[in-house]
Each structure stands twice: as C-alpha cells, then as structure tokens.
C-alpha positions as CSV (number, residue, x, y, z in Angstrom):
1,X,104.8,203.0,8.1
2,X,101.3,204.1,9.3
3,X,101.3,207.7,10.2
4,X,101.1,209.0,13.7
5,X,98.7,211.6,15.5
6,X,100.1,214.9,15.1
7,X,101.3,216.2,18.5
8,X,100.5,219.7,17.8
9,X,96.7,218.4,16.6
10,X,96.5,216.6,20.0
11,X,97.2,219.7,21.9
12,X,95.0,221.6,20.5
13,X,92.3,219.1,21.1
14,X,93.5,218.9,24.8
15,X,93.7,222.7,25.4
16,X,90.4,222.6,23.9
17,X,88.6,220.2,25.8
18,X,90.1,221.1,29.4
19,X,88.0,222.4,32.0
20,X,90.5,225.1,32.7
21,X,91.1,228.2,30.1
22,X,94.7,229.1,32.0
23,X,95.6,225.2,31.9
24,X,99.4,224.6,30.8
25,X,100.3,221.1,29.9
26,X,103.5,220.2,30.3
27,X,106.2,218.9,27.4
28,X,105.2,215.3,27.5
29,X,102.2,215.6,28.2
30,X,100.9,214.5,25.0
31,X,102.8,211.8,24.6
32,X,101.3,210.2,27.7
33,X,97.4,211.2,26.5
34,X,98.3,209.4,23.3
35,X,99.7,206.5,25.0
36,X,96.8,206.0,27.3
37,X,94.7,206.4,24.5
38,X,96.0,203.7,22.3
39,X,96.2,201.3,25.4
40,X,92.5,202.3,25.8
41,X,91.2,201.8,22.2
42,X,93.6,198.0,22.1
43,X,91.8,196.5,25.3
44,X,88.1,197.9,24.0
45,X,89.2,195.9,20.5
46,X,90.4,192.7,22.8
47,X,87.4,192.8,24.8
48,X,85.2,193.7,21.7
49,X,86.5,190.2,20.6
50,X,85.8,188.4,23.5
51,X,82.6,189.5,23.4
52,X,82.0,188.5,19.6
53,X,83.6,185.2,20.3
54,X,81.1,184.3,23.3
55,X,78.3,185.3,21.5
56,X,78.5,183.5,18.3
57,X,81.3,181.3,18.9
58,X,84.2,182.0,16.1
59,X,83.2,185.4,14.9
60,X,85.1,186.9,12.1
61,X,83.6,190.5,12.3
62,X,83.3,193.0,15.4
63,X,79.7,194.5,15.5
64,X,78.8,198.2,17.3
65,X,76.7,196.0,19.0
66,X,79.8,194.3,20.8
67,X,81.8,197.1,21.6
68,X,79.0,199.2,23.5
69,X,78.7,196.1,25.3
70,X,82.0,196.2,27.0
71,X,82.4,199.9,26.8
72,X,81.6,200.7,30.5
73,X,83.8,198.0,31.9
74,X,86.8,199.1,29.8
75,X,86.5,202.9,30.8
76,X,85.5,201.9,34.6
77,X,89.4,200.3,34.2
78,X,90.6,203.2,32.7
79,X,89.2,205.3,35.3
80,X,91.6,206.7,37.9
C-alpha cells in the first residue's frame, strides 16, 4: 500500500504558507487541501497526456515540455 502525505507535515506546510500568522485551520481542513491537490496533479497528468498524444500521435513518455503546456488551463480550472 503506497504511503500517504502525513497530515501533520501538510499542516505545517499550510500554516506556513498562509498569508495570515493568527490563521486557524479547522480539523478537516487538511484533508480537503490534500484532496484538491490530488484531483489537481490527476487532471495536469490526463491533460499532460492529451497533449503528448496530439503532438506525436501515440506517445509513451510525458515530457516537461507537455505539462507546462497545459499548466495554465488546468490551474485557471482550479481557480475559484
């Protein structure tokens, strides 16, 4: 079984990263950060694909150069 993100490690990383010092995160929080983050890193892979598969018609490999190239439509969908 692969092993999951720690929730205490994610914390940190949000408390860290917020634009507030006093900000207080609620209990599940976390959970939904880490859920929105594995939805967004599945559609930038799916797209990532796409992308491969237009270009070169059956690709078997996903280049940086595909994923940068759908980067700013996946985040303007994850934007909200």
């Amino acid at each position: 079984m692969k092993k999951r993100f720690s929730r205490n490690a994610l914390r940190q990383l949000v408390r860290r990263h917020g634009h507030d010092d006093r900000m207080r995160i609620s209990p599940n929080a976390d959970i939904l950060i880490y859920l929105d983050l594995i939805l967004f890193i599945k559609r930038l892979a799916q797209e990532a694909t796409l992308a491969a598969l237009e270009e070169n018609g059956r690709a078997r490999t996903l280049a940086p150069q595909h994923v940068e190239q759908v980067l700013q439509s996946v985040l303007q969908q994850f934007k909200g």
